[in-house]
PAZAPA-4460 file (N, C-alpha, C; in steps of 0.05 Angstrom, whole numbers, plus 32768, in hexadecimal, padded with zeros to 4 digits):
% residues 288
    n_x    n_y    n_z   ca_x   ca_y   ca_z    c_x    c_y    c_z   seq   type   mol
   821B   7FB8   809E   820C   7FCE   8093   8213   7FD2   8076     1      X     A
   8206   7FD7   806C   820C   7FDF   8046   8210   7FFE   8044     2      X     A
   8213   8005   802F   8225   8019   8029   8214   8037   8033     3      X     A
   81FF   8034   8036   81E7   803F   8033   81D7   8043   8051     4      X     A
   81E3   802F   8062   81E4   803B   8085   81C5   801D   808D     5      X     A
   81C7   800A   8079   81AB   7FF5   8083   81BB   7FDD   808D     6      X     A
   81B3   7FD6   809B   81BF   7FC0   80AC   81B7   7FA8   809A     7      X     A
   81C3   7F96   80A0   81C7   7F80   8092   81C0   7F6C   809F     8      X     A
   81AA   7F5D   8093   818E   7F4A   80A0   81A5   7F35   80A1     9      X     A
   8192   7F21   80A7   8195   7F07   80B2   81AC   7EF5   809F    10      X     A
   81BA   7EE0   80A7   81CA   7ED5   8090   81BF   7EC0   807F    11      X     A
   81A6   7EC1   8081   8192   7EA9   806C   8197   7EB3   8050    12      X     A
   81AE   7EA6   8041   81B0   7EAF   8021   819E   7E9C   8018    13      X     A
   8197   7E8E   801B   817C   7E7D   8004   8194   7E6D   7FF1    14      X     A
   818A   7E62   7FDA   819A   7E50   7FCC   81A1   7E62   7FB2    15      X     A
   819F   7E72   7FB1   81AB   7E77   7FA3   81C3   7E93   7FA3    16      X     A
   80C6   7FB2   7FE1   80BE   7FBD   7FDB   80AD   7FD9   7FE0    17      X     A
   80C5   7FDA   7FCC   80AD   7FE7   7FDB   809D   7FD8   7FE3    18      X     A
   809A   7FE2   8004   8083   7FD5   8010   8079   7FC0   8012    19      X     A
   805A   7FB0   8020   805E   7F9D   802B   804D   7F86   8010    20      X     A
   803F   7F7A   8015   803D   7F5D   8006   8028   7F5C   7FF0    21      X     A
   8027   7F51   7FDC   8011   7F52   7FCC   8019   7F39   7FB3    22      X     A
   800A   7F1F   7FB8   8012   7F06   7FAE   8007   7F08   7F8B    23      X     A
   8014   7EEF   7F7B   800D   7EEC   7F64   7FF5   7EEA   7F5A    24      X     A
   7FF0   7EF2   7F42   7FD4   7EEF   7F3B   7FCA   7EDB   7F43    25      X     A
   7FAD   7ED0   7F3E   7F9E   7EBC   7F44   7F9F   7EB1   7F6B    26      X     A
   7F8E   7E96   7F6C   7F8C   7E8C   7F84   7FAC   7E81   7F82    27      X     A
   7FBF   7E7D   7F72   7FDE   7E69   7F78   7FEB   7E7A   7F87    28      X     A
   7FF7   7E70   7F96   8015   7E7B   7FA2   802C   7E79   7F8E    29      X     A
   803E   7E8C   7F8F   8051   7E85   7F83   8067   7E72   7F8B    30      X     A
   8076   7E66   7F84   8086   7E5A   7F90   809A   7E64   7FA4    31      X     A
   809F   7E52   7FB5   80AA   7E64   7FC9   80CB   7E61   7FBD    32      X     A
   80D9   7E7E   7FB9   80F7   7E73   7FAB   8105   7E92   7FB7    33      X     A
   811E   7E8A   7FCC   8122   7E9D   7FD7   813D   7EAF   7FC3    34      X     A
   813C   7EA0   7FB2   8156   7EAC   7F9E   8143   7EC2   7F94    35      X     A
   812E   7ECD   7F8C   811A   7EDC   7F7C   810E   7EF7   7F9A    36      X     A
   8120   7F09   7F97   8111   7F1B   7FB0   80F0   7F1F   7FA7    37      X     A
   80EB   7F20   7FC8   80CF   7F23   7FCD   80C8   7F45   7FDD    38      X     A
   80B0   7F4E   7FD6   80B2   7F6D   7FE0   80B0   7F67   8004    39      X     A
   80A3   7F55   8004   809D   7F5A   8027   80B5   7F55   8031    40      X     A
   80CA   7F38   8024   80E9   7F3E   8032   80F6   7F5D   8028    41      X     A
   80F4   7F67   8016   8104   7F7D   8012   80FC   7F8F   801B    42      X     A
   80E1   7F9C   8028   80DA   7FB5   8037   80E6   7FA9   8055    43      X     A
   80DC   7F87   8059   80F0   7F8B   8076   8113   7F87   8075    44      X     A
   811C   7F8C   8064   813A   7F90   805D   813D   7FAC   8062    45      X     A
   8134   7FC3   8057   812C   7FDA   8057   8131   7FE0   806C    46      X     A
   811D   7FD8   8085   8114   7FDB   8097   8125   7FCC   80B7    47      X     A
   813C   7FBF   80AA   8149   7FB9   80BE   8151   7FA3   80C3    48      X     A
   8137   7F8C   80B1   812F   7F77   80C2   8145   7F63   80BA    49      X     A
   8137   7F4A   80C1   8146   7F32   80BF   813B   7F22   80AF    50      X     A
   811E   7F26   80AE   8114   7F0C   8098   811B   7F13   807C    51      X     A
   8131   7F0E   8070   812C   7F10   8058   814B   7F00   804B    52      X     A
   814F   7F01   802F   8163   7EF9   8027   816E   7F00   8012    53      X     A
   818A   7EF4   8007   81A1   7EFE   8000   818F   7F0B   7FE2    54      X     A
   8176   7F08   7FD9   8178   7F13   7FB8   8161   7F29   7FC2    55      X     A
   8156   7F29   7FDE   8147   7F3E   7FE2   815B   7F54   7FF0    56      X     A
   8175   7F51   7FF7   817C   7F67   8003   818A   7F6F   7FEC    57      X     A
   8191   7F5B   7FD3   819C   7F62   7FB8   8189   7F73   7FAF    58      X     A
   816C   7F78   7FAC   8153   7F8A   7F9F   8155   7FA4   7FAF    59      X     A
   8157   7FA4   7FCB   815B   7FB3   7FE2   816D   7FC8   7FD9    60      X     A
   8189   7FBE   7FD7   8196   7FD3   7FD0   819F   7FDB   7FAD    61      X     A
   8194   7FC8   7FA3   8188   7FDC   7F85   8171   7FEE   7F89    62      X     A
   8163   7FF5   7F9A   8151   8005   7F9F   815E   8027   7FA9    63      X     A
   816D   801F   7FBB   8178   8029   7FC9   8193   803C   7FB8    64      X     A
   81A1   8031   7FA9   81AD   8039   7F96   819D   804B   7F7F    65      X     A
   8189   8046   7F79   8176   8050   7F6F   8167   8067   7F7B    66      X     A
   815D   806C   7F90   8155   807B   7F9B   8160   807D   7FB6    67      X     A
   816D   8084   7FBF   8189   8089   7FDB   8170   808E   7FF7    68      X     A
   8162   809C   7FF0   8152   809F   800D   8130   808B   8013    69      X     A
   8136   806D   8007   8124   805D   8002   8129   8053   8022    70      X     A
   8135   8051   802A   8130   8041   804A   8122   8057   8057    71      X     A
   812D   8070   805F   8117   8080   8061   80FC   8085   8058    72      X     A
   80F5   8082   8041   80DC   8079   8033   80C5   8064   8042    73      X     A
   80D9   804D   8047   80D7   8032   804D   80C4   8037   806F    74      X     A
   80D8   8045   807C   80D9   804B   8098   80C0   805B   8095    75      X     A
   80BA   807F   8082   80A3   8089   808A   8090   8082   8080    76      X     A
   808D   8065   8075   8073   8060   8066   8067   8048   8087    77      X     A
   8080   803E   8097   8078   8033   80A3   806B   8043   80C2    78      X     A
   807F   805B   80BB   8069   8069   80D7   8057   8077   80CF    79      X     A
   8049   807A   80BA   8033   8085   80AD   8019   806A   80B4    80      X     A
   8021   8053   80B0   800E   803A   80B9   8007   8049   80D7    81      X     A
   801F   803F   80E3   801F   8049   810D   800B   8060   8108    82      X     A
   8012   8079   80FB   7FF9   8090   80F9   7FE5   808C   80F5    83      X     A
   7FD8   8080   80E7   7FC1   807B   80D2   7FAF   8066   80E8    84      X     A
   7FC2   804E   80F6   7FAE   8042   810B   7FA8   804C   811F    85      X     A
   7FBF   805F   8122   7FB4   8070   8143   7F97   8089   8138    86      X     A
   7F98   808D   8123   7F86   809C   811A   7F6C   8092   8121    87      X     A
   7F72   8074   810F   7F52   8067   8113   7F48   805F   812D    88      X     A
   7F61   8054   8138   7F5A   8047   8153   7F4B   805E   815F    89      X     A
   7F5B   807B   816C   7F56   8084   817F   7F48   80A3   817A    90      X     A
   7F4B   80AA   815E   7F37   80B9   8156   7F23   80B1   8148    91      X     A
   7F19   80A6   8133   7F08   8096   812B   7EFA   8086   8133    92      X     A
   7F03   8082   814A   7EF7   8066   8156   7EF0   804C   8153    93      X     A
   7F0D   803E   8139   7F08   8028   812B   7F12   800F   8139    94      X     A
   7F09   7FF7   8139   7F07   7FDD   8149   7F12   7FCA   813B    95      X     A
   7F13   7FD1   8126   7F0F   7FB4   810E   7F1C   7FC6   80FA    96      X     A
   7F34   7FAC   80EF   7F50   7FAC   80E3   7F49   7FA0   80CB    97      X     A
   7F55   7FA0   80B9   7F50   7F8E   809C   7F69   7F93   808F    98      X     A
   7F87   7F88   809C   7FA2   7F9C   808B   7FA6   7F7D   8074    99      X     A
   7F9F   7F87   8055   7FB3   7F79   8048   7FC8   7F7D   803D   100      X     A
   7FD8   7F6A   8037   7FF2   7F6D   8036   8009   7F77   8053   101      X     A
   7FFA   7F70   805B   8007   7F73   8079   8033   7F77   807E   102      X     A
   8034   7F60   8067   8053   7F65   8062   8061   7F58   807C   103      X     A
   807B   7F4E   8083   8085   7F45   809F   8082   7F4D   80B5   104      X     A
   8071   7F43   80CC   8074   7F4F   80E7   808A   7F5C   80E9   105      X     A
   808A   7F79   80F6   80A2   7F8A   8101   809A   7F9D   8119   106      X     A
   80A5   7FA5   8128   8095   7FBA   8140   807C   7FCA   812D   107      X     A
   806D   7FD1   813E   8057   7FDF   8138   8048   7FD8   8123   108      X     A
   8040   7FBD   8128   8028   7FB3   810C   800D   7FBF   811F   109      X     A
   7FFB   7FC3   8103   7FE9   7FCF   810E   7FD8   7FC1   8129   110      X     A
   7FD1   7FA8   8132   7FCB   7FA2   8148   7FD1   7FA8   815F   111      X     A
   7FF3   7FA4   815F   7FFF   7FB8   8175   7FF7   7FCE   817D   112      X     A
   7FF6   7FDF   8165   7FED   7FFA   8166   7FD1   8000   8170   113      X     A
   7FC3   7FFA   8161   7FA3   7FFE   816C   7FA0   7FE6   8183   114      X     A
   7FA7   7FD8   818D   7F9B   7FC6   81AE   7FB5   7FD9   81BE   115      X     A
   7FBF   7FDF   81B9   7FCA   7FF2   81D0   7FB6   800F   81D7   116      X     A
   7FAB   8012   81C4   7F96   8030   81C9   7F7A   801E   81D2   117      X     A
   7F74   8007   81BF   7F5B   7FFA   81C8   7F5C   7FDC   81CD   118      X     A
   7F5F   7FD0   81DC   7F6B   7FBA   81E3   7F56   7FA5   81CF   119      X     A
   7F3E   7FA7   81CE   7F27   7F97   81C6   7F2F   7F97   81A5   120      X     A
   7F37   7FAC   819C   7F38   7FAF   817D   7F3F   7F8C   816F   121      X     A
   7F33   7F86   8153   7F36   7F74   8150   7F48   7F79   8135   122      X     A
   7F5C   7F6D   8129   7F6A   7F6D   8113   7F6D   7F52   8105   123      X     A
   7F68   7F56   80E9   7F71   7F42   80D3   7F79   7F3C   80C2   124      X     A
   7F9B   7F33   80C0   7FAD   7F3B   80A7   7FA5   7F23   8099   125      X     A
   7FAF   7F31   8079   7FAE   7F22   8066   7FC8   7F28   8059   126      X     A
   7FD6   7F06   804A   7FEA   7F0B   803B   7FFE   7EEB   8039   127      X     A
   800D   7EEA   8022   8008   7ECA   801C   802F   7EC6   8024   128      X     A
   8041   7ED8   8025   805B   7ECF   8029   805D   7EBA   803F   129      X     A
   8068   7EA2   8035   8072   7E8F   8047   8082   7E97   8063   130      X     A
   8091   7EAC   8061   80A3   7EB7   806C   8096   7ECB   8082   131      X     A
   807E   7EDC   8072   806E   7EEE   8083   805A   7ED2   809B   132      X     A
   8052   7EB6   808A   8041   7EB5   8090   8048   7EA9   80AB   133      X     A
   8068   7E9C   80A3   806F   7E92   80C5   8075   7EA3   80D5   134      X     A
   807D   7EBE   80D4   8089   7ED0   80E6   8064   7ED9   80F4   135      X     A
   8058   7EDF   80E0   803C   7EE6   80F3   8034   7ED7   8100   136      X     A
   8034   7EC0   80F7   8029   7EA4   810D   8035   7EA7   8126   137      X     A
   8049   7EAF   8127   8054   7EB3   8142   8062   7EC7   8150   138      X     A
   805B   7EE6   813A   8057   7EF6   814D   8040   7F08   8152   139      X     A
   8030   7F05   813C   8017   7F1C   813B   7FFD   7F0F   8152   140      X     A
   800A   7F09   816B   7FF5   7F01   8187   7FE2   7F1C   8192   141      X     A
   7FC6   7F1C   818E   7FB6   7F30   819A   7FBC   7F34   81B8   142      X     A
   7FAA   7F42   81C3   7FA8   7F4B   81DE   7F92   7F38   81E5   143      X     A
   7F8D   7F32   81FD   7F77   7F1F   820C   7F58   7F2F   81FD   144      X     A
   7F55   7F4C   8205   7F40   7F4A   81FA   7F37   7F50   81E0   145      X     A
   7F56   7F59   81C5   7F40   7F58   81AB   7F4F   7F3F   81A3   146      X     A
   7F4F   7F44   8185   7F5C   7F2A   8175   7F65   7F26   8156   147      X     A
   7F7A   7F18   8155   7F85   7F1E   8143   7F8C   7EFC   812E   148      X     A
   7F7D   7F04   8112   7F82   7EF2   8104   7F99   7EF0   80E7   149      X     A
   7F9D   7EDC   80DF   7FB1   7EE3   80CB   7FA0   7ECF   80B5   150      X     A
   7F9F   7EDD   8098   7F94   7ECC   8083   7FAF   7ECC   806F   151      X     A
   7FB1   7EB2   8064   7FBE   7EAB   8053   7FAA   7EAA   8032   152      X     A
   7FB9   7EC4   8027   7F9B   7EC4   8013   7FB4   7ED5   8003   153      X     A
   7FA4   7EDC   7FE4   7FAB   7EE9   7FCC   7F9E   7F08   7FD0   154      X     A
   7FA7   7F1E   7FD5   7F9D   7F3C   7FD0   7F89   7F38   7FBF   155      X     A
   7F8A   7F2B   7FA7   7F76   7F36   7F99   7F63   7F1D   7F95   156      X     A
   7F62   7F0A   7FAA   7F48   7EFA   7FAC   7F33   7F0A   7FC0   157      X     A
   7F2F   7F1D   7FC0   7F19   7F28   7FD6   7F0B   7F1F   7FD5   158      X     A
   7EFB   7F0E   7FCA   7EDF   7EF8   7FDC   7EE9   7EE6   7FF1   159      X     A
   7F06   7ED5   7FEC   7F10   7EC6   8001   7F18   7ED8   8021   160      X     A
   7F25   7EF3   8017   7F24   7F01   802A   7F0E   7F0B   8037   161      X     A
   7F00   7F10   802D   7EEE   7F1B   803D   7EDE   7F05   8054   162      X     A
   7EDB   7EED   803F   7EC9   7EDA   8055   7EDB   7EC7   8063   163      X     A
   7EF4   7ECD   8065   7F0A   7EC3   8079   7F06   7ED5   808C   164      X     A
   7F08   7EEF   8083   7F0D   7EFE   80A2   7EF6   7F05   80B3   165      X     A
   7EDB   7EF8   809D   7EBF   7EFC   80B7   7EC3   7EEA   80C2   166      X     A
   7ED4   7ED9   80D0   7ED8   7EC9   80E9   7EE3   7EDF   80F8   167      X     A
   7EF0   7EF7   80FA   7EF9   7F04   8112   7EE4   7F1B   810D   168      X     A
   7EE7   7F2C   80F4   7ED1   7F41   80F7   7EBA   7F43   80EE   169      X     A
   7EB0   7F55   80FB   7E8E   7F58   80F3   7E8D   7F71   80E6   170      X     A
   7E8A   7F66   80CF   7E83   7F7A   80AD   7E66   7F87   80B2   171      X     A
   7E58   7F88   80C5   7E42   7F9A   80D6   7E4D   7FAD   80E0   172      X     A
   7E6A   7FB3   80DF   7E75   7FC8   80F1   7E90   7FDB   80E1   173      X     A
   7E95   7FEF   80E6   7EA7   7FFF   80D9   7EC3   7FE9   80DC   174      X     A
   7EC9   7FE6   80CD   7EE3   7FDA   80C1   7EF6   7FF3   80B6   175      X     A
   7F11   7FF2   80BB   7F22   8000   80B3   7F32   7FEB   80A1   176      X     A
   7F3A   7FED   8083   7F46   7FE0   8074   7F5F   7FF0   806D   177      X     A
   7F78   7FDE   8071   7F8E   7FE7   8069   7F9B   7FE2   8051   178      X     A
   7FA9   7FF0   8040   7FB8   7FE3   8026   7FC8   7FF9   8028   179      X     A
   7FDB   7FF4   8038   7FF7   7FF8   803F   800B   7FF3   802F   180      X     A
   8013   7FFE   8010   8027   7FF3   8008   8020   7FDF   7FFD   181      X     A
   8010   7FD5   7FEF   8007   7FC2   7FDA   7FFF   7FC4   7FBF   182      X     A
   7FF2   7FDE   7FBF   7FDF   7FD8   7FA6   7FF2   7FDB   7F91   183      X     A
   8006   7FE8   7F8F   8020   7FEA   7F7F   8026   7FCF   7F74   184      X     A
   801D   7FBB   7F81   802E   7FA7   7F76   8012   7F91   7F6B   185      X     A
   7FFE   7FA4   7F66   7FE8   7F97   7F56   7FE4   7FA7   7F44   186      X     A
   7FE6   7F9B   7F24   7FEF   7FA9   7F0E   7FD5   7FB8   7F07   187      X     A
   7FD1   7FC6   7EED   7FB1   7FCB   7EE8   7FA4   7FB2   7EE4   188      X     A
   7FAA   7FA4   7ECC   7FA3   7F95   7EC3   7F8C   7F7C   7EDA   189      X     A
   7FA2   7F79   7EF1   7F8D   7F6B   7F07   7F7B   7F82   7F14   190      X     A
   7F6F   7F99   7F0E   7F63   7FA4   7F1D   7F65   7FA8   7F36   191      X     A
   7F7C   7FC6   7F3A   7F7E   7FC5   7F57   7F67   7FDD   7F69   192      X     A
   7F53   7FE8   7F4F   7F49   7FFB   7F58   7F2C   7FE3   7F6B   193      X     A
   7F2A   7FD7   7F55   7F13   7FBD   7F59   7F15   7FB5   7F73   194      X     A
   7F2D   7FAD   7F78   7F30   7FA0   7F99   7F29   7FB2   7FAB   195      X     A
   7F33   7FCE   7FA5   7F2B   7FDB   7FBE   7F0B   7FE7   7FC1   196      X     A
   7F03   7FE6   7FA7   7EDF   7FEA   7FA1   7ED8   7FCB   7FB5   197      X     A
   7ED9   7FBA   7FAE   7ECA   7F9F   7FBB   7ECF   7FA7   7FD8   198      X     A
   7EE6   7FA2   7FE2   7EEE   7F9E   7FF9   7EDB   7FB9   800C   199      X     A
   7EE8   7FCB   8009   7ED0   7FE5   800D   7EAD   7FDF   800B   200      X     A
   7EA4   7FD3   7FF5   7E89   7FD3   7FF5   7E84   7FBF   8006   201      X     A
   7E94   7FA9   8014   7E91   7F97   8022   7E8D   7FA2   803F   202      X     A
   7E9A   7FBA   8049   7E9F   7FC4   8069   7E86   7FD9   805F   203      X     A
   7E77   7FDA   8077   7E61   7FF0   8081   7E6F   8006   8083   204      X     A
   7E50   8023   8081   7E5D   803C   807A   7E6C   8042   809A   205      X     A
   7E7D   8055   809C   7E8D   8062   80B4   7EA5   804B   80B0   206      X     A
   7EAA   8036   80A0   7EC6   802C   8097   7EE2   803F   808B   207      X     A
   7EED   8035   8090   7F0A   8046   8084   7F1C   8033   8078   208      X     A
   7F24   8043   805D   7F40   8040   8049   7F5B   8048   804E   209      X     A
   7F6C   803C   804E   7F87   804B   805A   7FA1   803A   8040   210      X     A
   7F9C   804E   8032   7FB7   8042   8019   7FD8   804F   8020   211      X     A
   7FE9   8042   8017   8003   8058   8010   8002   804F   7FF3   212      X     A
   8012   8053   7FDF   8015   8051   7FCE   802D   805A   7FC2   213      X     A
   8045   804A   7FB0   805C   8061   7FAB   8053   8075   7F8F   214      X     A
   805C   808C   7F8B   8052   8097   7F7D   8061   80A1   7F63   215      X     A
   8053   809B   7F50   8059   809D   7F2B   805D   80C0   7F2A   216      X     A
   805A   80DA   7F39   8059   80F2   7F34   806D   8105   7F46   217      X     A
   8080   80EF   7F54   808D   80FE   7F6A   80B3   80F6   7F67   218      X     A
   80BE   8104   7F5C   80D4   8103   7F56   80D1   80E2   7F40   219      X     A
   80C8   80EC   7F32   80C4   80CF   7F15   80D6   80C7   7F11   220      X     A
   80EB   80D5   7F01   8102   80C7   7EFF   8111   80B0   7F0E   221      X     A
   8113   80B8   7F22   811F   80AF   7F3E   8108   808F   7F43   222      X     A
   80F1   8095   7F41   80DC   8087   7F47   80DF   8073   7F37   223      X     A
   80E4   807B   7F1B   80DB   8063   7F08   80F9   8051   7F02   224      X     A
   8110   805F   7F0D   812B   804E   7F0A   8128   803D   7F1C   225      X     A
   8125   803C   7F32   8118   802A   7F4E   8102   8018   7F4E   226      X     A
   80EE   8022   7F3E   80EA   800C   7F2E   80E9   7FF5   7F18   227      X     A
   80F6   8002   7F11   8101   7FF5   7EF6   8110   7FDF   7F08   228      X     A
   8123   7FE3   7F15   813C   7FD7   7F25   812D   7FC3   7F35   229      X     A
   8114   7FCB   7F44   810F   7FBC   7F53   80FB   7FA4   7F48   230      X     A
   80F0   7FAB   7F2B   80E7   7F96   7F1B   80F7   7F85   7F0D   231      X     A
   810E   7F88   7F09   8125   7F76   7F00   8121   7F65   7F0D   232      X     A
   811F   7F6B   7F2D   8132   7F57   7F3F   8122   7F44   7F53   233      X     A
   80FB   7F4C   7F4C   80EC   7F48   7F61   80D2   7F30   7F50   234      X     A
   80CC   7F23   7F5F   80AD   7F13   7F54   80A8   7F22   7F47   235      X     A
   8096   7F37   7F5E   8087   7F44   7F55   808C   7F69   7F45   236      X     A
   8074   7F66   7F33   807F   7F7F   7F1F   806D   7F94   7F32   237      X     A
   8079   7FAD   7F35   806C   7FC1   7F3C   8062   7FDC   7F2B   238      X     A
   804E   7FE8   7F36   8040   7FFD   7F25   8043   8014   7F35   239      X     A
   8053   802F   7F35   804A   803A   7F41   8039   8051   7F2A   240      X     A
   802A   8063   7F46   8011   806D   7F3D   800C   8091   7F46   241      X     A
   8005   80A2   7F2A   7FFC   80BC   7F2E   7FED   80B7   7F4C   242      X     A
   7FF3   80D7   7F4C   7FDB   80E2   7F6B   7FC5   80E0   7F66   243      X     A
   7FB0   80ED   7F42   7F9A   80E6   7F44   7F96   80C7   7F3D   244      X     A
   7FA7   80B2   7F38   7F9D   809A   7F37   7F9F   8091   7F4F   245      X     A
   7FAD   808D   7F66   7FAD   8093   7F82   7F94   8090   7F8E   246      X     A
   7F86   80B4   7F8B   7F6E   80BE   7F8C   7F59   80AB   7F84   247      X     A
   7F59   809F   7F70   7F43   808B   7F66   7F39   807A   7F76   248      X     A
   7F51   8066   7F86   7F49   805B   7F9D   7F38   805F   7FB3   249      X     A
   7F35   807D   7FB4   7F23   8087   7FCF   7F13   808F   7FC1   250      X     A
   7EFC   8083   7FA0   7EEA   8092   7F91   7ECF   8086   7FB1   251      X     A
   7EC2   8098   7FB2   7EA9   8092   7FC5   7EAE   8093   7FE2   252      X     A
   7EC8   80A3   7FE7   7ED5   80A6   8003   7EDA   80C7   8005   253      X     A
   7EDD   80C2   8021   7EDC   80E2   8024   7EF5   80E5   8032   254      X     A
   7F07   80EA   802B   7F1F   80F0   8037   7F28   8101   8047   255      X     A
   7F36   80F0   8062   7F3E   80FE   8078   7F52   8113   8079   256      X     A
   7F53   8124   8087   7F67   8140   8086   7F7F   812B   808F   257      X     A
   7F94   8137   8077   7F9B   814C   8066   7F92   8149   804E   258      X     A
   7F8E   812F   8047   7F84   8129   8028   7F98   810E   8028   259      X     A
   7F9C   810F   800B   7FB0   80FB   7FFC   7FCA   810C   7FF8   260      X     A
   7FD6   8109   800C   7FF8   8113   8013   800B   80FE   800C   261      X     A
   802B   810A   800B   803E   8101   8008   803D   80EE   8027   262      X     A
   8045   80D7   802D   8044   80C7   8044   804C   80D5   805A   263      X     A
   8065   80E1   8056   806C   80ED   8070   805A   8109   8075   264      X     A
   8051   810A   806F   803E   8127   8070   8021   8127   807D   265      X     A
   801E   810F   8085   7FFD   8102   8089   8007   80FF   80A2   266      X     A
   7FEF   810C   80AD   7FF9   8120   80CC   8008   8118   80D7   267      X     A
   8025   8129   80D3   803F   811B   80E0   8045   8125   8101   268      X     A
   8056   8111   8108   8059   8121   8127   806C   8139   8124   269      X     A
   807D   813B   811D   808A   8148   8114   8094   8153   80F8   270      X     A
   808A   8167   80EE   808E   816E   80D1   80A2   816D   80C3   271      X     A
   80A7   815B   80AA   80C2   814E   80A0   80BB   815E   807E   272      X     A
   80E1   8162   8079   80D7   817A   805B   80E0   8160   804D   273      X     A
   80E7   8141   8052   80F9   8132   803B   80DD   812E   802D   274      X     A
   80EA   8122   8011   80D3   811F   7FFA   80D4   8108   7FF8   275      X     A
   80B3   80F4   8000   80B6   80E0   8002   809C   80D5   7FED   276      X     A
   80AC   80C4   7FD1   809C   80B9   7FBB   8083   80A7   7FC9   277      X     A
   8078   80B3   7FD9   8064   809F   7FDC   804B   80AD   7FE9   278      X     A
   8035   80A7   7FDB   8016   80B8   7FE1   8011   80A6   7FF8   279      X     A
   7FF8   80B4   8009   7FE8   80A9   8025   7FD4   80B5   802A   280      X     A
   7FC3   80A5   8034   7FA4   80B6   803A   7F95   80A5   8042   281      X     A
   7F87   80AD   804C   7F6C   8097   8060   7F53   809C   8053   282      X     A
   7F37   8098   8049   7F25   80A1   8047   7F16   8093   8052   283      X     A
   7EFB   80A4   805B   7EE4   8097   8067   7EC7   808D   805B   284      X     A
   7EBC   807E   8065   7EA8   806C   8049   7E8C   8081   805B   285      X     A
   7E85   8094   8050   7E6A   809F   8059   7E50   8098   805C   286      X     A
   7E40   809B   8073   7E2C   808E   806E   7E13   8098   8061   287      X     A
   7E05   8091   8062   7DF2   8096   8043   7DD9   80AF   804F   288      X     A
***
């Protein structure tokens, strides 16, 4: 355990995020180099896990040092996903999954979640970690009757995504799209408002948006030393982002009660007062 009460992953030191995955610009992969933490190993460091290694649990707890109640963070950004699919699944009535950045299989990925309320539901991650991509290959197995695919793709190639995942769903039908902890780690410059305009204009109206995001307006200080720290030490550079830039993401959406809340606050089972740097909200694509 580290000083800080997180258990201590697996013994893979390699040779030498917040939240879950979001790859290098362009169609390239980056190279795979385990000395250079990666966010999807460091949210599952966070988080308990095992897949990760010695320079991501090094970013892990510069985070952590930095902001002391980031595993908690870590933890209610991940049962805010669990909320957000049981929403769609079983109030909304949504069938069809679209999570990118999916980040490392861990209990309760959204498939789990929604084929346990609707067994038929179909789900389709997207996300390029070597690391993510073998752990889903062999754990993210559907139920007999929906189904579940995994794309090895770039966040911000959405034409490849999109016409990868019309092999499982049908873009004739309400699609629920997730960006769980990603868009943070797509700068302005690549247009992260862009991705979620395409991707959206791609799913028919009665579709749904479901972002977290960490947030540029909620204890800043604290926010921006954590990242600073965690850009030292990571691939990838992160952005975090105001509530009304947040907001922008859901422009042409009608957002679900409560609105765009602090994560733990988006209908919780139990009402929690900790202050958690990170916005959430679902919106719905209206029909005309």
């Amino acid at each position: 355990m580290t000083s800080e009460g997180v258990p201590r992953s697996g013994e893979r030191d390699g040779d030498a995020g917040w939240g879950d995955d979001a790859p290098a610009p362009g169609d390239s992969h980056p190279a795979f180099d385990t000395s250079i933490a990666h966010q999807a190993r460091i949210y599952d460091y966070l988080l308990g896990g095992k897949d990760n290694f010695a320079a991501d649990r090094k970013a892990g707890d510069a985070m952590i040092a930095a902001y002391p109640t980031m595993v908690g963070l870590a933890r209610a950004n991940r049962v805010f996903l669990g909320r957000a699919v049981r929403y769609l699944t079983a109030d909304a009535g949504i069938r069809q999954f679209l999570d990118i950045g999916t980040g490392i299989p861990t209990a309760g990925n959204t498939h789990q979640v929604a084929q346990e309320i609707a067994p038929e539901t179909r789900v389709v991650y997207v996300d390029y970690d070597p690391v993510v991509l073998s752990q889903a290959r062999a754990l993210l197995t559907s139920s007999e009757q929906g189904a579940t695919d995994y794309i090895d793709a770039d966040a911000r190639n959405t034409e490849a995504i999109l016409e990868k995942a019309a092999r499982t769903l049908d873009f004739s039908q309400p699609v629920a799209v997730m960006l769980v902890m990603i868009l943070h780690a797509i700068g302005d410059s690549d247009d992260p408002y862009g991705i979620a305009t395409r991707v959206m204009a791609a799913v028919p109206a009665g579709s749904y948006l479901t972002i977290s995001h960490p947030a540029a307006d909620i204890e800043p200080e604290k926010v921006a030393n954590v990242t600073g720290s965690l850009n030292e030490l990571s691939y990838q550079k992160y952005t975090t982002r105001t509530h009304s830039q947040v907001m922008r993401f859901f422009d042409g959406l009608d957002l679900v009660d409560p609105g765009l809340v602090q994560v733990q606050q988006w209908r919780p089972g139990i009402e929690r007062n900790q202050t958690a740097a990170v916005w959430a909200g679902v919106g719905h694509k209206p029909r005309d």
